[in-house]
Steps between C-alpha positions, in 0.01 A plus 500: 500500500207286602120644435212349508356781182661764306409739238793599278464836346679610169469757230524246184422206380859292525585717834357210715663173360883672407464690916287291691381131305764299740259589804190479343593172369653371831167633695227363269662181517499513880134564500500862530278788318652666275399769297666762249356907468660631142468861474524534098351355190143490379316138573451464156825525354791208436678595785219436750452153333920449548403605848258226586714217367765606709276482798386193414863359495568701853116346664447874543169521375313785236598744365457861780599722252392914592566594090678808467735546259893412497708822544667421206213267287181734440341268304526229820138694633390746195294827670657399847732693749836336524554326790840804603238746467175390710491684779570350850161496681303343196823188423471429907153489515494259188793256656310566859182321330708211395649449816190508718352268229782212554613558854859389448739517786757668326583682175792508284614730245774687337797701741472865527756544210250309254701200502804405223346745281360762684232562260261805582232213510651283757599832723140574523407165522740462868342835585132425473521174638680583794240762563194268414641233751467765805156705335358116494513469901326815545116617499494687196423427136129364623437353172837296489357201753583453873863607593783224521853603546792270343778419777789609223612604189750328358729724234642286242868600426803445392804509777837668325669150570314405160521771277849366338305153463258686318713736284700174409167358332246795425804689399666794678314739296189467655413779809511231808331658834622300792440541896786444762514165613446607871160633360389121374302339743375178289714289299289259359669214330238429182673238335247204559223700309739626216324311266219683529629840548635497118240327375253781662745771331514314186162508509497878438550407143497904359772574722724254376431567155523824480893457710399586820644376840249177457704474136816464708396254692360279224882506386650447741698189594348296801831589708428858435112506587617281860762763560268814428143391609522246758517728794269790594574759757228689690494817757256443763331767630211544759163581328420745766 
């Protein structure tokens, strides 16, 4: 995976650095724009300040964030939709704005399953981007800018070769979604920028407090954070 620009899409602050900070790391520091669309959390509120140190770390710029709520975190936007809810035409036409804005030559976001989780956020998330990246190529939306159509989405994933990596150190009890290998089309060895991916997702400093996946990672032992963050597996898929 070599592009020039990308814009990675998630649903929360954290989603970016723990699925996709290996690649924005490795790409800023090759010179490319980079760029990060967050679906949830007000502008004003501590996550959205986590949010922009962590994109500092990555050299991914401000701060895009849309601010609806978290599914599961009303108080994330107070008197907004959440993000699972908004319907399909007005979350495309926001992400389509975004991506006519920055141009980038290809988008990456979470796998049709939601990722690890498969949190309602991140489902909707993979669905609205994958839409926005074909709607953005088209003439409609007039008051989104000119059209400009990303060559790919890339689907970040998990292949089911990992999963008992990842049970050993998250812990079995956790839901794991994982894709057949066959189905991975980027491995993407991240280990020269690992550095920066935890300190991006240590960064997120509610999360960890409050026990979160960004908590496990700030305990864990360096062995264990090379072993379960230091690669990154993507789906590519045509835009259009």
């Amino acid at each position: 995976m070599e592009l020039s620009s990308l814009v990675a899409v998630f649903g929360h602050p954290d989603d970016e650095s723990l699925a996709a900070g290996g690649i924005l790391a490795r790409h800023a520091a090759a010179g490319a724009r980079t760029a990060v669309v967050t679906a949830t959390w007000a502008p004003s509120t501590q996550r959205a300040a986590e949010l922009a140190e962590a994109l500092r770390i990555l050299g991914a710029g401000e701060p895009r964030l849309l601010g609806y709520a978290d599914a599961k975190a009303p108080e994330s936007a107070p008197g907004r939709p959440r993000w699972c809810d908004v319907p399909l035409d007005e979350a495309v036409h926001r992400l389509v704005v975004q991506i006519r804005e920055f141009r980038p030559e290809a988008l990456v976001t979470f796998d049709a399953l939601g990722g690890l989780t498969g949190h309602p956020d991140h489902v909707q998330t993979h669905r609205v981007t994958v839409l926005a990246a074909e709607a953005a190529g088209l003439d409609i939306h007039p008051d989104a800018g000119r059209p400009w159509a990303p060559s790919a989405v890339y689907l970040a994933t998990h292949p089911l070769t990992s999963v008992e990596t990842i049970e050993q150190i998250v812990g079995a009890r956790r839901a794991v979604n994982a894709t057949p290998d066959e189905d991975v089309t980027d491995r993407v060895d991240v280990s020269p920028w690992l550095e920066q991916k935890v300190a991006a997702i240590l960064a997120h400093r509610s999360e960890v407090d409050r026990g979160a996946l960004p908590g496990l990672v700030a305990r864990l032992s360096p062995i264990d954070r090379q072993a379960l963050l230091s690669t990154e597996w993507f789906i590519r898929r045509p835009a259009r």
